[in-house]
N, C-alpha and C positions, 0 to 999 in steps of 0.2 A: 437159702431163701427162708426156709423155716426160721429159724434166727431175727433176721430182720421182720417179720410177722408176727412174731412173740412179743419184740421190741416196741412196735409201732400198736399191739392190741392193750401191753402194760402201761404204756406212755397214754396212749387216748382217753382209756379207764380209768388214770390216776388227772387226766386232766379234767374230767367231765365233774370230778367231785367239789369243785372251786363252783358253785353254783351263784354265793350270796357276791362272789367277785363278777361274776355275767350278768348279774340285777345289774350292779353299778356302773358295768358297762354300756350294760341297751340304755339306762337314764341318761350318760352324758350324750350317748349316738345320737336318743331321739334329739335332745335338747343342737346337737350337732348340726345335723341333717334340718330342723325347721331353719333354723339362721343360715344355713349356707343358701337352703331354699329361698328364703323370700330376699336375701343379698342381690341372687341371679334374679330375680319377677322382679325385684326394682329396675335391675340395667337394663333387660329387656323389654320393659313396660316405656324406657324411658327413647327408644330405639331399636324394636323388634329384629329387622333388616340387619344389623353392623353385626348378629353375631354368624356363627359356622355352626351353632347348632340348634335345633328348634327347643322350643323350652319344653316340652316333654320328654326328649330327649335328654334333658340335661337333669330334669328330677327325675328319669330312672335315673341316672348316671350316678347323681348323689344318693338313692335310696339304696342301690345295691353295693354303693361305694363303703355306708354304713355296714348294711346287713353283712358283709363279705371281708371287714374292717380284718379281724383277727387273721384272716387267710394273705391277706396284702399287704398290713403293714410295716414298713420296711425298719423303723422303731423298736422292735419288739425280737429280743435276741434273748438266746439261752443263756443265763447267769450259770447256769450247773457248766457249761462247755469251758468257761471262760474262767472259773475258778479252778476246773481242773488242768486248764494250762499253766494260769499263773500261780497255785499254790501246790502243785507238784503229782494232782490227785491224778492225772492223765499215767501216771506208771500202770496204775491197776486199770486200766484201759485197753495198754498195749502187750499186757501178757494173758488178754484173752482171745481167745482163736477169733478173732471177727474184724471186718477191716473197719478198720477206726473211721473212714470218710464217711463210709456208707451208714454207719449206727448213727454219727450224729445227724446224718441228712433224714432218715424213718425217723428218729427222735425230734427233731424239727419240726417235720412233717404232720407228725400227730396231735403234737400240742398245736399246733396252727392249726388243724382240722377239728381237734374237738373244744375248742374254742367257738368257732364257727358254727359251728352245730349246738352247742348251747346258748348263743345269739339270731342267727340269724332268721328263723322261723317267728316270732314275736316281732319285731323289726317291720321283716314282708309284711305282715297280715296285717298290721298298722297303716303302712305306706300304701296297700291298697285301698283302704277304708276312708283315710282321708279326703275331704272333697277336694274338688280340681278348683285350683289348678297345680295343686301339691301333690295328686294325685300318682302314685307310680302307673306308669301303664306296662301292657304286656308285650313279648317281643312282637317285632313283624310276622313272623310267619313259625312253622314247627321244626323248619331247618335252621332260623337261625338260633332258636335257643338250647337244639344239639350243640351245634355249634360253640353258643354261649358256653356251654358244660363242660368241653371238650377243651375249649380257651382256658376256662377257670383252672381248670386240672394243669392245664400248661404251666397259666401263670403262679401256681400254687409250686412246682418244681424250680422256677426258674426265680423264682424269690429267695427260697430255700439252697439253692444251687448260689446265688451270690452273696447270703448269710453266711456261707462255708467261709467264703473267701476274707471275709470280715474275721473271722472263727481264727483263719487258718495264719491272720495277721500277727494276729497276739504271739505266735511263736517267734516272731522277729521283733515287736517292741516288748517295751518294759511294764504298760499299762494299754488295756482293749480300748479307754475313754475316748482319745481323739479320732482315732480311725471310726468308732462305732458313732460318734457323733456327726462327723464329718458324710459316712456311706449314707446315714440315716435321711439326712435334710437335702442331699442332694438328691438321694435315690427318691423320696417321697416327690421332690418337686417334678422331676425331670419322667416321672413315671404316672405324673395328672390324679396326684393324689391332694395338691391344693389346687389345681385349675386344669380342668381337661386339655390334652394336650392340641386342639384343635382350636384354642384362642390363644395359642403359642402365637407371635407373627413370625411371617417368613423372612430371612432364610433358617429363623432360629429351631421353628416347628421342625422343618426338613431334616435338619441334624438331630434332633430330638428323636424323632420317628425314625432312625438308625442305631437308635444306643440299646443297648441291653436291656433299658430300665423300661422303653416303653414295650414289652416282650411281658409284662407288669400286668398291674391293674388295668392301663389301660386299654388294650385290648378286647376282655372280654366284658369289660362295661360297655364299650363301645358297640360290640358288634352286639349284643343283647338291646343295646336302648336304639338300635337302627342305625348309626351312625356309619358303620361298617356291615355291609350288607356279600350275600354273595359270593362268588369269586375271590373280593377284594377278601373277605374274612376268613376264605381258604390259606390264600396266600398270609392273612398276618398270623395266624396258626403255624407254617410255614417256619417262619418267622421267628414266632416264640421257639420252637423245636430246636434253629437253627444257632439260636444264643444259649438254648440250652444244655448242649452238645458244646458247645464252646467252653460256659463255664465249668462245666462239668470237668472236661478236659484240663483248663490250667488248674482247678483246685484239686483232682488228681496227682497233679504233678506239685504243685505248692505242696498236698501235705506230705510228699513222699519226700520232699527235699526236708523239708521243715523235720519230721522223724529223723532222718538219717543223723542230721546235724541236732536235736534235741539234749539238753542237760538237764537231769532232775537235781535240783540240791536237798541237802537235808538226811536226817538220817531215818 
């Protein structure tokens, strides 16, 4: 355990110093987040009634969607994992005592966390400030933003947990590009990172709300901006745990097959 805590403290520390790269991210978020904002205050202004989510609800949704961007997005994959599958660097990986899944999963994990933390506190404090009706508001109550925390942390494994499997692809094709494009735009859509999955229509939502991806973001945006309250936000914690246990499982056994059968060429 020590090991993967030394891993996850070098990896955090070496991501936090990319600082003038986090300006240029909160500039495109904010510019992000106002147009996705007033996209939504148009349709709803235009027919309040036709949606499933109140519009305050839907600008926390987008505000935290921003602020939380680095922890969620399904886009954003490790170039160092991928070249040392494809250009052979993975040998000096497997002749050191540590198991290979679990370093790139803490290694994921931290650069997606300190990412996050060099965005999303400027972000919030903006999104509060703003007048209403762009206004971010606060959770319902002080159980659901445990809650909220609790989700986040979920959906921050179980992201990281189906990146592996993207990871763990490259061992069986020639190049990561298609697979990593293909996981990328399906997983964002189907995870209510371009439209909350609640203006899915039915029966498409119902399948949606079964898949891995919404175990995602969306989850603890939801139950943070009220949308998922309760009970029901035990249960989709539940939920996220239960997919992520899952993936966790095939991509144990994916990389242990994919070793077994691995060739380095070159000398």
């Amino acid at each position: 355990m020590s090991s993967y805590l030394a891993i996850f403290r070098i990896r955090f520390a070496n991501s936090l110093q990319y600082r003038a790269a986090a300006l240029a991210g909160m500039a495109t978020q904010f510019a992000w987040g106002f147009m996705e904002i007033l996209a939504f205050l148009a349709f709803y202004r235009a027919k309040p009634s036709a949606f499933p989510m109140e519009f305050s609800q839907t600008v926390s949704y987008i505000w935290l969607q921003q602020a939380f961007l680095a922890l969620f997005m399904m886009w954003f994959f490790e170039a160092e994992i991928f070249d040392s599958i494809a250009k052979g660097g993975i040998s000096y990986e497997l002749v050191r005592p540590i198991d290979l899944y679990w370093r790139w999963f803490v290694q994921s994990s931290a650069n997606r966390l300190s990412k996050t933390v060099l965005r999303c506190l400027p972000i919030l404090i903006v999104a509060f400030l703003v007048p209403q009706p762009l206004r971010m508001s606060p959770p319902p109550d002080g159980l659901s933003f445990v809650l909220f925390l609790i989700s986040a942390f979920c959906s921050l494994c179980v992201v990281v947990a189906f990146s592996m499997l993207v990871y763990i692809s490259t061992f069986y094709t020639l190049s990561p590009v298609g697979v990593r494009i293909i996981s990328a735009v399906l997983a964002d859509f189907l995870a209510g990172a371009i439209v909350p999955l609640p203006f899915f229509p039915q029966p498409f939502r119902s399948i949606a709300e079964a898949l891995p991806f919404a175990a995602m973001q969306n989850m603890p945006l939801r139950i943070y901006s009220g949308n998922i309250v309760g009970v029901h936000a035990i249960w989709g914690i539940g939920f996220q745990i239960l997919w992520l246990v899952i993936l966790v499982v095939i991509g144990r056994f994916g990389i242990k097959h994919a070793l077994n059968k691995v060739v380095i060429q070159g000398g």
